[in-house]
MDTraj code that builds the backbone (N, CA, C; nanometers):
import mdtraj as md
import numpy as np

residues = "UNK UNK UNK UNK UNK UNK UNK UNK UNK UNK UNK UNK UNK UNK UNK UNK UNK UNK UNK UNK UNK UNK UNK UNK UNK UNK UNK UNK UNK UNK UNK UNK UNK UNK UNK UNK UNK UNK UNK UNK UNK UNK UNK UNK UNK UNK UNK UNK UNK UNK UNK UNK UNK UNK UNK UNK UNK UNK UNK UNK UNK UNK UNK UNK UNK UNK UNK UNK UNK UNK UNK UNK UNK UNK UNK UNK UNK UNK UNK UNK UNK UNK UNK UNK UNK UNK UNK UNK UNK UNK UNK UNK UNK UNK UNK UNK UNK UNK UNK UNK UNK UNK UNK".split()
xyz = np.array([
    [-2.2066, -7.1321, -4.5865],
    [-2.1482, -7.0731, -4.7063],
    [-2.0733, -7.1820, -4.7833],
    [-2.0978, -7.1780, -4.9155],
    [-2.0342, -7.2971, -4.9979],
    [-1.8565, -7.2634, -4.9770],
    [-1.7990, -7.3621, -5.0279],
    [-1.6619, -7.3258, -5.0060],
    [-1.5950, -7.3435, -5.1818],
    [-1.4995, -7.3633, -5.1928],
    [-1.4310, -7.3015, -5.3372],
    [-1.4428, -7.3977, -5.3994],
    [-1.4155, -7.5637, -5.3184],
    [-1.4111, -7.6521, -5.3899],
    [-1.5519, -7.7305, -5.4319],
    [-1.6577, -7.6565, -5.3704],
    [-1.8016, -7.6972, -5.4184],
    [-1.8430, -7.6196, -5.5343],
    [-1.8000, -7.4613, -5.5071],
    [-1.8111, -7.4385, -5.6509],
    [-1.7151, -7.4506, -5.7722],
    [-1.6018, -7.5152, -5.7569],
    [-1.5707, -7.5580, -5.8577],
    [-1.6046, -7.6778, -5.9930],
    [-1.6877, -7.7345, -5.8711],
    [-1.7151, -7.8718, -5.8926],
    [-1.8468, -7.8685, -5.9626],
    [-1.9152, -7.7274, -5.9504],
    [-2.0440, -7.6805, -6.0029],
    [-2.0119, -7.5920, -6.1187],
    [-1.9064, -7.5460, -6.1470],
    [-1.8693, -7.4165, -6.2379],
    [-1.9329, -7.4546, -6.3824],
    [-1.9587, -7.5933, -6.4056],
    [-2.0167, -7.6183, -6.5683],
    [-2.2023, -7.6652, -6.5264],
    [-2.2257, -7.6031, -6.4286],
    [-2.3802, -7.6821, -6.3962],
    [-2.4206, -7.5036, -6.4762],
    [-2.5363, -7.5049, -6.4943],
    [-2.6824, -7.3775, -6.5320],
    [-2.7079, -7.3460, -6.3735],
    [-2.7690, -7.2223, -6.3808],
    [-2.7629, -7.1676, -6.2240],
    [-2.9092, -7.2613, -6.1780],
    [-3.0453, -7.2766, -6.2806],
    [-3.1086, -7.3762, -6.1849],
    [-3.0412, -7.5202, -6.1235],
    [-2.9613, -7.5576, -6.1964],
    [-2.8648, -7.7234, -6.1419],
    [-2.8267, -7.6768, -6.0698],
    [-2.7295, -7.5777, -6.0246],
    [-2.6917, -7.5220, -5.8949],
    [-2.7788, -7.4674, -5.7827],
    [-2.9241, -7.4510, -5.8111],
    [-2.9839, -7.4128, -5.7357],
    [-3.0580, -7.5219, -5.6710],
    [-3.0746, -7.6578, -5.7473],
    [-3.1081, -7.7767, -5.7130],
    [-2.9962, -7.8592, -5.6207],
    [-2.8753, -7.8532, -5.6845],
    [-2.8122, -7.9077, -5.6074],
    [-2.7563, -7.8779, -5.4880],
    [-2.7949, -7.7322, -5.4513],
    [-2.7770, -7.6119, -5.3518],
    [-2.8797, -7.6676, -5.2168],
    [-3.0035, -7.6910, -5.2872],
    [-3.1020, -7.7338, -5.2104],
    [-3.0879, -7.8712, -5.1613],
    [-3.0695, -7.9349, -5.2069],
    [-3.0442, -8.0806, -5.1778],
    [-2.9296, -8.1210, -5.1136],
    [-2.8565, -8.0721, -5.1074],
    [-2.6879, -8.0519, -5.0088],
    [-2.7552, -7.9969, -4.8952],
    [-2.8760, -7.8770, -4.8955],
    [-2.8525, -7.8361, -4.7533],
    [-3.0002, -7.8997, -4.7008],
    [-3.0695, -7.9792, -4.7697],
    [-3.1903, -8.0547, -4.7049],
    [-3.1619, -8.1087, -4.5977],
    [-3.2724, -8.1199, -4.5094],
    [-3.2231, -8.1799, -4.3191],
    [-3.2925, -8.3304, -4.3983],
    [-3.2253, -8.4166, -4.3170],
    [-3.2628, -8.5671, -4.3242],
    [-3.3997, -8.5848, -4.3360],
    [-3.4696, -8.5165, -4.1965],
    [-3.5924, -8.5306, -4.1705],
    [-3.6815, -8.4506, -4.3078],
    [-3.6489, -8.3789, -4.3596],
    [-3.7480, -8.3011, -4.4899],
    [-3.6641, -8.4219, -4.6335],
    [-3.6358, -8.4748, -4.6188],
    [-3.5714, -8.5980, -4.7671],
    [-3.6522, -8.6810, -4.7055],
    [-3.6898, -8.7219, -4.5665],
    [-3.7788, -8.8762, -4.5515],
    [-3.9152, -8.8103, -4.5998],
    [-3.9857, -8.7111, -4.5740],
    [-4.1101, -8.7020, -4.6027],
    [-4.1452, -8.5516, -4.7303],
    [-4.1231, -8.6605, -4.8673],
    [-4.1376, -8.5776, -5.0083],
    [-4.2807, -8.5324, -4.9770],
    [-4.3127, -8.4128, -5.0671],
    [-4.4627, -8.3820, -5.1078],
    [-4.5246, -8.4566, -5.1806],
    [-4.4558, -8.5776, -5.2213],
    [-4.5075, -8.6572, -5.3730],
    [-4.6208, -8.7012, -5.3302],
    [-4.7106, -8.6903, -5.2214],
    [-4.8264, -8.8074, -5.1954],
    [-4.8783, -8.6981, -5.0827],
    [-5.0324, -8.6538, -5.1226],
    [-5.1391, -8.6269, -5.0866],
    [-5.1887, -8.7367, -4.9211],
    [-5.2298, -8.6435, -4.8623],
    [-5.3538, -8.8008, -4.7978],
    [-5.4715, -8.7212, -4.8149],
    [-5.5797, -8.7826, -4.7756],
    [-5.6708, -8.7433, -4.8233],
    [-5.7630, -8.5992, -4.7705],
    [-5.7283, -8.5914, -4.6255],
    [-5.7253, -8.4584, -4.5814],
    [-5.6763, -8.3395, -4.6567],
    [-5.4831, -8.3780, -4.7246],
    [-5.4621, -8.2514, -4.8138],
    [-5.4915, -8.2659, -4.9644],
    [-5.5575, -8.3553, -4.9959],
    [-5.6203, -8.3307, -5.1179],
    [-5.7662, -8.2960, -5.1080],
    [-5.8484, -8.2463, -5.0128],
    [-5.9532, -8.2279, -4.9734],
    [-5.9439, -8.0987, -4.9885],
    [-5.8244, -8.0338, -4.8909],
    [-5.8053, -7.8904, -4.8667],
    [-5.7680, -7.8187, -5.0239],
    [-5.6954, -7.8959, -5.1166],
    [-5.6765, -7.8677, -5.2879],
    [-5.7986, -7.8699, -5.3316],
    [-5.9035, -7.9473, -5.3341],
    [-5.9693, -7.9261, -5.4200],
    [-6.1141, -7.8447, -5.3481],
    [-6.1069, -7.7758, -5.2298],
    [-6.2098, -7.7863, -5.1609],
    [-6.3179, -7.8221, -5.1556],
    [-6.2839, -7.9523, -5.1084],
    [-6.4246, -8.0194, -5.0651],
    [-6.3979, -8.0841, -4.9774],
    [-6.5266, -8.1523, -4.8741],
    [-6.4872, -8.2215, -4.7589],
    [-6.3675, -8.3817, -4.7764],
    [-6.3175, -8.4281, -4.6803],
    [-6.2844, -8.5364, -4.6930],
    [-6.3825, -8.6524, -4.7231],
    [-6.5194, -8.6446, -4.6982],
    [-6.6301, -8.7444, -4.7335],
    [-6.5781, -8.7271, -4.8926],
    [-6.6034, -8.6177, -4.9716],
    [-6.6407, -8.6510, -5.0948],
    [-6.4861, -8.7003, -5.1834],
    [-6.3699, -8.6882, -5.1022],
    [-6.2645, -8.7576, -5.1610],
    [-6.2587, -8.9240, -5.1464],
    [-6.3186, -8.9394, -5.0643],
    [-6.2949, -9.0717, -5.0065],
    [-6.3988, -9.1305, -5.1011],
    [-6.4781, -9.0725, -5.1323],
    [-6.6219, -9.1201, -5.1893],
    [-6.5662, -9.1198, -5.3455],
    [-6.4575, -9.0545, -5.3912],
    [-6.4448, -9.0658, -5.5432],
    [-6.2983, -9.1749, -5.5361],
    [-6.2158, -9.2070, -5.3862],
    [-6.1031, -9.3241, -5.4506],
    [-6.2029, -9.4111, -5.4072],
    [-6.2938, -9.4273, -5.3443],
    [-6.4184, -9.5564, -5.3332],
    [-6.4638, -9.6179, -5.4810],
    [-6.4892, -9.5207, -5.4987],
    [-6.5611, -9.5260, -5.6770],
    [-6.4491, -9.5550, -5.7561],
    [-6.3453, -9.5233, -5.7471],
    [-6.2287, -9.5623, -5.8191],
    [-6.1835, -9.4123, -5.9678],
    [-6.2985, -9.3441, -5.9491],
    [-6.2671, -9.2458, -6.0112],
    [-6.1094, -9.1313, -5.9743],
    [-6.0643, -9.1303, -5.8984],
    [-5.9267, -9.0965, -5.8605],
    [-5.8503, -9.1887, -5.7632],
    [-5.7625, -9.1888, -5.8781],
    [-5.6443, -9.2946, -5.8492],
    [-5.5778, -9.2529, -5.7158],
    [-5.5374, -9.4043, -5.6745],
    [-5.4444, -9.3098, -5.5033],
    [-5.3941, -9.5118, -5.5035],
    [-5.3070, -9.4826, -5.3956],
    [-5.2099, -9.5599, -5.3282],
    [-5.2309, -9.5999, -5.2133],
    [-5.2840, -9.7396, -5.1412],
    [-5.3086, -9.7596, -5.0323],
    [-5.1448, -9.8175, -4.9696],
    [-5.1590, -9.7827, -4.8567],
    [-5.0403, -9.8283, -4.7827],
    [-5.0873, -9.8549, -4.6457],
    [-5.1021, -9.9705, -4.5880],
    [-5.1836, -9.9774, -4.4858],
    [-5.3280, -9.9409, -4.4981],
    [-5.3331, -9.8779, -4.4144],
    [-5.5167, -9.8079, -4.4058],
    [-5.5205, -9.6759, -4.4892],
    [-5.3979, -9.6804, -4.4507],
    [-5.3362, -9.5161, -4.5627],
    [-5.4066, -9.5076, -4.6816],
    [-5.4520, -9.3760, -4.7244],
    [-5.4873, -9.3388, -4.8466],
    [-5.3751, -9.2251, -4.9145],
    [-5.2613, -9.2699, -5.0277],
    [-5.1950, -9.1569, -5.0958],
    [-5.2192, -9.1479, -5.1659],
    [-5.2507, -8.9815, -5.2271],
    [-5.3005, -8.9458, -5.3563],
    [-5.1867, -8.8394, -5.4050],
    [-5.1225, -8.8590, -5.5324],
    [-5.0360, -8.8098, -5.6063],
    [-5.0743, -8.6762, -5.6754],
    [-5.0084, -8.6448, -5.7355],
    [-5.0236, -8.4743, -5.8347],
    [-5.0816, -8.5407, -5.9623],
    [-4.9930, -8.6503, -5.9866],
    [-5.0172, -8.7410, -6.1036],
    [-5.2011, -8.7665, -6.1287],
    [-5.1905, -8.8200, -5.9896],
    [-5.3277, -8.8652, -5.9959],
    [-5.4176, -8.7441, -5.9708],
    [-5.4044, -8.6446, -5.9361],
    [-5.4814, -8.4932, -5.9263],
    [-5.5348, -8.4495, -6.0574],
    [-5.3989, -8.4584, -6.1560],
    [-5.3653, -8.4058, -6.2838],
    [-5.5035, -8.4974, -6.3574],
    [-5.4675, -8.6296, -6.3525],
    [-5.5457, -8.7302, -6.4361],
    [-5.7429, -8.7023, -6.3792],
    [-5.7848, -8.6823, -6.2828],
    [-5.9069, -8.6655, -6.2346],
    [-5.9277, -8.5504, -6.3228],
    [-5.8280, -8.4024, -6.2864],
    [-5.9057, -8.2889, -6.3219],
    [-5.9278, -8.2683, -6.4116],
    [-5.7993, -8.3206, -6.5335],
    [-5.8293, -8.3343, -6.7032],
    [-5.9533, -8.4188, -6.7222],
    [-5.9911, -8.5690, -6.7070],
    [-6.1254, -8.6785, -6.7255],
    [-6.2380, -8.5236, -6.6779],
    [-6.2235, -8.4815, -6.6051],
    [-6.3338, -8.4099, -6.5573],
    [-6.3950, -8.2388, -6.5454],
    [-6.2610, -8.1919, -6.6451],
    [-6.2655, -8.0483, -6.7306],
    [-6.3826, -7.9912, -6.7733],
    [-6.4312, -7.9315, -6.6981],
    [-6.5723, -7.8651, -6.8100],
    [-6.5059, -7.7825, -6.9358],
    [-6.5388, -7.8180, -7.0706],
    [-6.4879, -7.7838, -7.2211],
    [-6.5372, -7.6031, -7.2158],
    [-6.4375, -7.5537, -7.2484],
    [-6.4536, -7.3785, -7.2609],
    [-6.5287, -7.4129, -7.3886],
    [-6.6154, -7.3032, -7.3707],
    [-6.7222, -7.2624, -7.4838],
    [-6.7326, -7.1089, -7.4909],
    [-6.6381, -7.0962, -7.6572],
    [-6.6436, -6.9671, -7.7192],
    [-6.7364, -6.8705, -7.7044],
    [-6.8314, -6.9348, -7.7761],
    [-6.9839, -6.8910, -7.7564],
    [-7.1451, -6.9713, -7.7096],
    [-7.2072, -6.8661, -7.6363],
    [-7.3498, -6.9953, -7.6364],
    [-7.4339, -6.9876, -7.7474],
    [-7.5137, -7.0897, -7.7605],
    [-7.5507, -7.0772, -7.8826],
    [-7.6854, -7.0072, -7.8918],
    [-7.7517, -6.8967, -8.0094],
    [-7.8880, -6.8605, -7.9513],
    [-7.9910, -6.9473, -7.8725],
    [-8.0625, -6.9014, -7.7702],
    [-8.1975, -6.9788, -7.7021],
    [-8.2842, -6.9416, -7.8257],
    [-8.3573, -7.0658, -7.8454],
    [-8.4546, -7.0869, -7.8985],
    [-8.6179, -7.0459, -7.8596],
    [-8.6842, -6.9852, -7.9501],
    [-8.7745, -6.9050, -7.8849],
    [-8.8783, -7.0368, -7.8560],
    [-8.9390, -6.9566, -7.7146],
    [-9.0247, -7.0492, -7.6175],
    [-9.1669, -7.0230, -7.5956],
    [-9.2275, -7.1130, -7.6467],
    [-9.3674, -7.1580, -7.7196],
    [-9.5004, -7.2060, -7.5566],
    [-9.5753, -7.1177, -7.5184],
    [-9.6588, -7.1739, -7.4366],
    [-9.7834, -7.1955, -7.5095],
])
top = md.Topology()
chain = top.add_chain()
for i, resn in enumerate(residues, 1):
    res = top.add_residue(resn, chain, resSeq=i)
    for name in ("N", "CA", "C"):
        top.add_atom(name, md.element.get_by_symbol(name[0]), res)
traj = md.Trajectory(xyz[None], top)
């Protein structure tokens, strides 16, 4: 339970700043060493479902960006974001009539 002088010290924060800084006061050491910021390639496999072959096969190609660290492969949100936009299939309002087909 917070005590009087923590929320005093919060009384001019917005209730999300307090809800951030709520969280981060009571984070265990061990969950601050290991952020979500970085994918490996197993859980970006399980995001986009597809096997780990075909992730490995697109930071091979260089088509999604990632972070080697050692043998390590990290792949970011950043870099999730940037693949799925380059590779958006464009919404289409309408199709356009088929053209009649001549044997």
């Amino acid at each position: 339970m917070m005590n009087d002088a923590f929320l005093g010290t919060t009384r001019n924060l917005d209730l999300r700043q307090r809800q951030e800084l709520t969280t981060t006061m009571t984070t265990t050491t061990h969950e601050k060493e290991k952020p979500e910021l970085y994918k490996s390639v197993k859980q970006a496999a399980e995001l986009f479902q597809v096997s780990e072959h075909v992730v490995r096969r697109l930071v091979n190609s260089g088509k999604l960006g990632h972070y080697r660290i050692g043998n390590a492969i990290r792949i970011t949100g950043k870099h999730i974001d940037e693949y799925l936009q380059a590779h958006a299939t464009p919404k289409i309002d309408s199709l356009p009539e088929p053209e009649e087909i001549h044997f």
